[in-house]
C-alpha positions in Angstrom: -10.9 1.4 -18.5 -11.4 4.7 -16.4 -13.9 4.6 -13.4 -16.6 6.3 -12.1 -17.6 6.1 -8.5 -20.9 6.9 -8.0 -21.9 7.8 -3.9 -25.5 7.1 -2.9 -26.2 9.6 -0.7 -29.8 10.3 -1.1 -31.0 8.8 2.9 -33.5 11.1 5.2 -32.3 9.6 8.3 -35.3 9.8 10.2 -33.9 7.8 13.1 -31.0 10.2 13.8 -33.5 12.3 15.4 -31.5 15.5 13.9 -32.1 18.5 11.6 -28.4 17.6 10.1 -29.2 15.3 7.3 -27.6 11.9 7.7 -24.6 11.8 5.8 -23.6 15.2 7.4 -23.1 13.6 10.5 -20.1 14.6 12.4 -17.1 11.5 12.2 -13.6 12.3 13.5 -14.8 15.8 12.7 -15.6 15.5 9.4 -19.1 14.5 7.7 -19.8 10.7 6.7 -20.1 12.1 3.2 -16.2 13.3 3.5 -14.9 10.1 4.7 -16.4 8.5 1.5 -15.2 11.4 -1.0 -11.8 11.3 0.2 -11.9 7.0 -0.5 -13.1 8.3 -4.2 -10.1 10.0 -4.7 -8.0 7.9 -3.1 -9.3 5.8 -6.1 -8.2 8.5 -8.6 -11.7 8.2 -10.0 -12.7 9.8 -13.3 -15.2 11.2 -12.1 -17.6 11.2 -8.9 -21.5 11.7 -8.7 -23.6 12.2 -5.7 -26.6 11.0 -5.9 -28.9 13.2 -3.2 -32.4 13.5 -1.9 -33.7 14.9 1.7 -31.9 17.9 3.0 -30.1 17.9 -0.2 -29.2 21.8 -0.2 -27.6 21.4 3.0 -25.6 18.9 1.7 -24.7 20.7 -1.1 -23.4 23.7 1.0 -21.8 21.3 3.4 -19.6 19.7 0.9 -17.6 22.3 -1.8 -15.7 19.6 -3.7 -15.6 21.1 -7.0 -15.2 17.7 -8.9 -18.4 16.2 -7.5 -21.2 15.7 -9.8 -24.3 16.1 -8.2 -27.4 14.6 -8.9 -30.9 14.9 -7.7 -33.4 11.4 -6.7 -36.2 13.5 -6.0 -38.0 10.2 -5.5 -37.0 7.6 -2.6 -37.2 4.7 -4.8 -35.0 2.4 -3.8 -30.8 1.7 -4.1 -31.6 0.5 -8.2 -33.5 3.9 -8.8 -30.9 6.1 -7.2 -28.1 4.8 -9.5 -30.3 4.7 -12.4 -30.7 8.7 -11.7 -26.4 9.0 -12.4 -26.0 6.3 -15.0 -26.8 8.6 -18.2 -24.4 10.6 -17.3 -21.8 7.8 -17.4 -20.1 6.1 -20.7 -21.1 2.8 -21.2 -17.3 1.7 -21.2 -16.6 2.9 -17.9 -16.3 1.2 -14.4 -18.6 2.0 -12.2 -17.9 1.5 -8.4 -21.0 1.7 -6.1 -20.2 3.3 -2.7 -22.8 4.8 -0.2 -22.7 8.1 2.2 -23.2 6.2 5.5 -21.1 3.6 5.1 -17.5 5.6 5.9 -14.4 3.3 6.9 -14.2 1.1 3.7 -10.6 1.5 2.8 -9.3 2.0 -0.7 -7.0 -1.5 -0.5 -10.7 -3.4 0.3 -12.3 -2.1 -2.7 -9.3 -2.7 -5.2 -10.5 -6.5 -5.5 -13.9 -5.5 -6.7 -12.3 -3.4 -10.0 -9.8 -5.9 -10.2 -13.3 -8.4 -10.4 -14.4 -6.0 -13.4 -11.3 -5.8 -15.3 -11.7 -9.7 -15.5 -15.2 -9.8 -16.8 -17.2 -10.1 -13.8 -19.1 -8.2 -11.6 -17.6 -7.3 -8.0 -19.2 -7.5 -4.6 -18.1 -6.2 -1.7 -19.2 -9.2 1.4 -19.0 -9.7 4.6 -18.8 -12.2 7.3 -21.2 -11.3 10.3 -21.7 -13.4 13.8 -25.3 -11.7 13.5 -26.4 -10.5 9.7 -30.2 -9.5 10.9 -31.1 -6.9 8.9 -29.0 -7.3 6.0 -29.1 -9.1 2.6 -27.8 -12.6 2.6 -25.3 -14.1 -0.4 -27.0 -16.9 -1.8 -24.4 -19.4 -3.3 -25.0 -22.4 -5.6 -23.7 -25.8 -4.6 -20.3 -25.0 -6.3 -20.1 -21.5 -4.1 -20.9 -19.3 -6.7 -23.3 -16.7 -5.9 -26.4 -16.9 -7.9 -28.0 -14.0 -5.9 -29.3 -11.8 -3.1 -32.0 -12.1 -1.0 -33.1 -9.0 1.3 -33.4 -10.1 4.9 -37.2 -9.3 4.9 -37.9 -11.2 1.6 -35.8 -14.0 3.0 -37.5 -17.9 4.4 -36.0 -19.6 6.9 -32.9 -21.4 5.7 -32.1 -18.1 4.0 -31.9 -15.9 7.1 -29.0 -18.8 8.4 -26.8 -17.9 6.1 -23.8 -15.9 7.4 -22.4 -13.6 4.6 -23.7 -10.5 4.4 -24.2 -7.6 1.3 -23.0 -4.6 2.0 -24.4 -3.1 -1.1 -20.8 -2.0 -2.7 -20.5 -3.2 -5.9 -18.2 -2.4 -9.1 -19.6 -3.1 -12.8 -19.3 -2.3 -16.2 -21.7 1.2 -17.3 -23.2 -0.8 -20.2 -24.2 -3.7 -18.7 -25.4 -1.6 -15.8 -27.6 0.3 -17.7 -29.2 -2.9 -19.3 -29.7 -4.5 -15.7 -31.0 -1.4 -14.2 -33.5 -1.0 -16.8 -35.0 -4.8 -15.7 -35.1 -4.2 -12.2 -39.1 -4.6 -10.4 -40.2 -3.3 -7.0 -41.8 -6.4 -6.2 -40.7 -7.2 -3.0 -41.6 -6.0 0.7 -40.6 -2.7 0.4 -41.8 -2.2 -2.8 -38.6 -0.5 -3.3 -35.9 -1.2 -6.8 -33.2 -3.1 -4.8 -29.8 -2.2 -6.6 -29.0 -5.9 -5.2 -31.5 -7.9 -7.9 -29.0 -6.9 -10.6 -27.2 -9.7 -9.3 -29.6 -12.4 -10.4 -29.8 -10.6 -13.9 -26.2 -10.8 -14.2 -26.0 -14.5 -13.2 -29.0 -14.8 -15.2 -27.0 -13.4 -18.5 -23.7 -15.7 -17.8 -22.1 -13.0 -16.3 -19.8 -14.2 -13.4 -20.4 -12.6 -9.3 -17.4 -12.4 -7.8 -18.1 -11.5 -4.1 -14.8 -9.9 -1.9 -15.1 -10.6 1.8 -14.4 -7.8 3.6 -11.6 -8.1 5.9 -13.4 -6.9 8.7 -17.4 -5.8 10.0 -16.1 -2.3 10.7 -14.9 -1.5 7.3 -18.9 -1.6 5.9 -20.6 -0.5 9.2 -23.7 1.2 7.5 -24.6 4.4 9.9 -28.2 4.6 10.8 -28.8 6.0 14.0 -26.3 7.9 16.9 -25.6 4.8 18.5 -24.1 3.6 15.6 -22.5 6.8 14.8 -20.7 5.8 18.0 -19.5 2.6 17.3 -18.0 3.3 14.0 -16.5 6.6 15.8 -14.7 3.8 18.0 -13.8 1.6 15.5 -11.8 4.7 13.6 -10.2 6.0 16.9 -9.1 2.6 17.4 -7.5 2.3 13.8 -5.4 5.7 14.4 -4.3 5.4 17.4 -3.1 1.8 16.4 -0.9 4.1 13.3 0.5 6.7 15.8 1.8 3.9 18.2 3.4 1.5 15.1 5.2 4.9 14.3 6.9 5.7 17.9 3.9 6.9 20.1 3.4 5.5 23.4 -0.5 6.0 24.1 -1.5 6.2 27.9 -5.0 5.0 26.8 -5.2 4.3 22.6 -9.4 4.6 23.8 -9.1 7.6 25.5 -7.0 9.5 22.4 -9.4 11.4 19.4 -7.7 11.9 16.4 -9.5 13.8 13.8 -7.0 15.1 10.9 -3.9 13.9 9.7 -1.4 13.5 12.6 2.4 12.2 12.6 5.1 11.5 15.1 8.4 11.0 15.5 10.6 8.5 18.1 9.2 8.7 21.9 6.4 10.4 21.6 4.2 10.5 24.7 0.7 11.2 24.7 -1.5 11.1 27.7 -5.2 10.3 28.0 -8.1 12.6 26.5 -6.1 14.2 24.0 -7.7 15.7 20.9 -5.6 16.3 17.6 -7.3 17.6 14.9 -6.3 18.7 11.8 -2.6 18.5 10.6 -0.3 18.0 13.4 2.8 17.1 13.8 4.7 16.2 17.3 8.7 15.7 17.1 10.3 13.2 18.7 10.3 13.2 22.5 7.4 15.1 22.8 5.2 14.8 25.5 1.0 15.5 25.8 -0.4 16.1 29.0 -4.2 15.0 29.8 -6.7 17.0 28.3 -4.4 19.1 25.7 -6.6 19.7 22.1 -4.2 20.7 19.9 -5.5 21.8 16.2 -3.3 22.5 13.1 -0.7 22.6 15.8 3.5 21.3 14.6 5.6 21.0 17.8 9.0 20.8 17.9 11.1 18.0 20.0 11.4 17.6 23.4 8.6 20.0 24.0 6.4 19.3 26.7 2.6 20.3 26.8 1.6 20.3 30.4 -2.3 19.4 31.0 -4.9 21.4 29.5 -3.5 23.4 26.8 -5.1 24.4 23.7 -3.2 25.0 20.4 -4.5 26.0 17.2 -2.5 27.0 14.6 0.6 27.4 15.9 4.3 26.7 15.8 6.2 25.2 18.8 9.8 25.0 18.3 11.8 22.8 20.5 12.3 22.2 24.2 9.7 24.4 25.3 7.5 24.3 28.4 3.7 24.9 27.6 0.7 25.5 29.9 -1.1 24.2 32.4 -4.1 25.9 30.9 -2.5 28.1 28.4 -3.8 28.7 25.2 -1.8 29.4 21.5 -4.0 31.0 19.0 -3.7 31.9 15.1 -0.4 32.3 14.7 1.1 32.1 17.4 5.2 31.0 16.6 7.6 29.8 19.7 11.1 29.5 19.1 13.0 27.2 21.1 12.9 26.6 25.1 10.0 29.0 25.3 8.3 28.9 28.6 4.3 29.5 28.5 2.9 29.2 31.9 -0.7 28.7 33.3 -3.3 31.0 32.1 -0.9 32.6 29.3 -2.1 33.4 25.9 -0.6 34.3 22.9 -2.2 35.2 19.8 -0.1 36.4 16.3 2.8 37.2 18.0 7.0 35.6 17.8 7.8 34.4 20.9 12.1 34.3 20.8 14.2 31.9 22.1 14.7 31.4 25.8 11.7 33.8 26.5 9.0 33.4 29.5 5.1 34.3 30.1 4.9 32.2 33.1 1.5 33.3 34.7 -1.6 35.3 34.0 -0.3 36.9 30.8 -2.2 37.6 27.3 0.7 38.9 24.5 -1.1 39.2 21.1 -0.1 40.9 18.0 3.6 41.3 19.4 7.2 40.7 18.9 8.6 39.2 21.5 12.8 39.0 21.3 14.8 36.7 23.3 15.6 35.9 27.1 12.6 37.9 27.9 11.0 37.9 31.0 7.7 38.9 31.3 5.7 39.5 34.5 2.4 37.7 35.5 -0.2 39.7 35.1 1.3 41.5 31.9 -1.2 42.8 28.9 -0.2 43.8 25.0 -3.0 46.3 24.8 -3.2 45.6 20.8 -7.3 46.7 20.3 -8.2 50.2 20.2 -12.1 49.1 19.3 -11.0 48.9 15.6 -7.9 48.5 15.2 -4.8 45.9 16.2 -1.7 47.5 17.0 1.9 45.7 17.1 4.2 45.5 20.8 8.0 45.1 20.3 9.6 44.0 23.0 13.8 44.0 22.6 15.9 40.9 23.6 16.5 40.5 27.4 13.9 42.8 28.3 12.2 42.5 31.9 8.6 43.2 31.8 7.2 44.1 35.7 3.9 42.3 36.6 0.8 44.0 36.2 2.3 46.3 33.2 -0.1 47.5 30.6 1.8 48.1 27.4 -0.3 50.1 25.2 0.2 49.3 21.6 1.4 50.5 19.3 5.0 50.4 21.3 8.4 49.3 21.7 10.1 48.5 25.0 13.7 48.4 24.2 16.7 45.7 24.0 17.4 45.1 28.5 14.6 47.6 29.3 12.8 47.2 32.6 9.6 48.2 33.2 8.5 48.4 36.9 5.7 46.6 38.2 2.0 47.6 37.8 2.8 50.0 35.0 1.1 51.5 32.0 3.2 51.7 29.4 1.4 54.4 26.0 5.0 55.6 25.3 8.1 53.7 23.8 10.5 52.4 26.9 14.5 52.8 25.4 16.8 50.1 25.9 18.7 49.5 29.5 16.2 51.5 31.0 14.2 51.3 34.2 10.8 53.4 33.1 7.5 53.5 35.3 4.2 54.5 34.7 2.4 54.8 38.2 0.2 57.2 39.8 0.1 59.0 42.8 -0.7 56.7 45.8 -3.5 58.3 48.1 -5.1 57.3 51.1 -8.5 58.6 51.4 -10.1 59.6 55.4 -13.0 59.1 56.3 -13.9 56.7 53.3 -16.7 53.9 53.8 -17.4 51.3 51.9 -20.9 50.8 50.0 -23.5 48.9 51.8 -25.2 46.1 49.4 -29.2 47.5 48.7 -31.6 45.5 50.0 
């Protein structure tokens, strides 16, 4: 039995006070929408469809997944109406697994049960235990704990709104039997809204057997509404990763104080300090260290590296034992063979740094070769733009660069060159060579300086 997963995404969101539309909301750095896809194909779905409404465009630009099925409520109707809008696009023999675009931290192994519930005849529902359920449907069991049906908080009396076990409105069925219940579904209630939930006294109604799934915890089928919220399921995720990253080697300074937002791994003895950002795909070998306040993006570092507080990484390539920052930054392609010293206020953009090389202070090197045991001098400048085009620097192994040179790219300063101190450098320096490029020091009489205007 193949399954389609079908997203309700369709919200407006009003009480995010934002132009985004909701399920575009920023979590870990990616939309609430993408948290949900990337369950779906955790899944290995069939096929997905995305059921949208309000800002629906913008949605659709957002999120490029090619094997998304979109499709249009262009009424507010109610859950029942939304996934009556996908169903004819769905074969009756199909599972279909109900999943919604502001609920993002439901895992793959949590939903599981509910298909496993279909495969055996019933229909699955995805519960919850809550210490306060306000707000959300209540599980109504028989006297033999069988749930006969749902009652919405609003529509609910008394007794009713006791009861502890929560919907959460993810729900796994059979397409045919879907359709048939979907098609029976009123809007009399409080909202006068289809609720996607009534299905559930249908099916109990027909003989069909409810199997409800607790969810192992509240986080997993946090519902976003509102930026508060948007907060607390933003904790609940940086909690969860940085739990991963310690139970394979890390020590954290603060797990609280540590964003992860891509797909990180470490080796043995990792060190990371507090107010770190990873994002992306990184990858720290063992014994690195992160100072405070490093973001590292897209970023592999090799071992015993240390990143000294406030760096900034993206895209680049650390090779082992080197000593980055304070304060220096690696762009694009930026590659750093081993014990590499980048100091404060360095930056390197495109360029191979060799082994054993230094840019200790006050240096930007971009679109350059670098060799190794280099030295270069604070203050030091590839000149790679010419206000259109980028030009390359070569610098030969166990060359000495002079602070304050300007070396004017294209050019190539040569294996043990030297070039003296506050030079600029348009021609190519040759190898075991001292060569300057200074002018004429004058002293000027009788010279005043300007007086500020009034």
């Amino acid at each position: 039995m193949s399954l389609s997963i079908v997203i309700l995404a369709a919200g407006q969101g009003k009480r995010m006070n934002s132009k985004l539309p909701k399920v575009l909301q920023p979590l870990a750095g990616v939309p609430l929408l993408g948290h949900v896809l990337n369950t779906a194909h955790s899944l290995k779905a069939a096929d997905i469809h995305v059921v949208y409404g309000h800002g629906g465009e913008q949605v659709r630009a957002a999120i490029t997944d090619p094997s998304i099925n979109w499709v249009l409520q262009a009424q507010q109707l109610g859950t029942g109406h939304a996934l009556a809008q996908a169903m004819p696009q769905i074969a009756d023999d199909q599972t279909v697994l109900v999943l919604y675009g502001d609920v993002p931290l439901t895992r793959p192994q949590t939903l599981q049960p509910l298909l496993d519930a279909v495969t055996a005849g019933s229909v699955g529902l995805l519960s919850v235990k809550l210490n306060d359920p306000s707000g959300y449907g209540r599980i109504v069991r028989n006297n033999v704990g069988r749930v006969v049906r749902i009652v919405e908080h609003k529509d609910a009396n008394t007794k009713e709104r006791l009861i502890d076990e929560a919907n959460t409105g993810l729900l796994a069925a059979r397409a045919g039997q879907l359709k048939q219940w979907l098609s029976q579904l009123k809007n009399d209630n409080a909202q006068g809204e289809y609720y996607l939930t009534d299905i559930v006294t249908i099916a109990v109604r027909d003989g069909v057997n409810v199997e409800a799934v607790q969810a192992p915890s509240e986080a997993e089928v946090l519902g976003v509404n509102d930026k508060v919220q948007l907060a607390e399921v933003e904790a609940h995720l940086r909690g969860w990763r940085a739990k991963e990253l310690m139970l394979q080697g890390a020590t954290l300074a603060d797990p609280a104080r540590v964003d992860i937002r891509g797909e990180v791994t470490v080796g043995k003895d990792v060190f990371i300090d507090v107010n770190v950002v990873l994002v992306g795909r990184v990858h720290l070998a063992d014994g690195v260290r992160i100072g405070p306040n490093c973001y590292l993006k897209d970023t592999e570092v090799g071992a015993a590296t240390e990143l000294f507080p406030n760096c900034v990484t993206d895209r680049a390539v650390i090779g082992p034992e080197c000593n980055i920052g304070p304060f220096a930054r690696l762009r694009p392609e930026a590659r750093l063979a081993d014990h590499v010293h980048i100091g404060n206020f360095v930056e390197i953009k495109k360029s191979n740094i060799g082994s054993g090389s230094k840019a200790n202070h006050l240096t930007y090197v971009g679109d350059a070769q670098v060799g190794s045991g280099v030295n270069i001098g604070a203050g030091t400048v590839t000149v790679n733009y010419d206000g259109a085009n980028k030009w390359q620097t070569e610098i030969g192994d166990n060359a000495f660069i002079g602070s304050g040179s300007m070396l004017v790219a294209p050019v190539s300063i040569g294996a043990g060159a030297n070039t003296g101190a506050g030079s600029t450098i348009t021609k190519d320096a040759p190898a075991g060579k001292l060569t300057l490029a200074r002018a004429r020091q004058v002293t000027l009489d009788g010279w005043k300086r300007p007086n500020k205007k009034s």
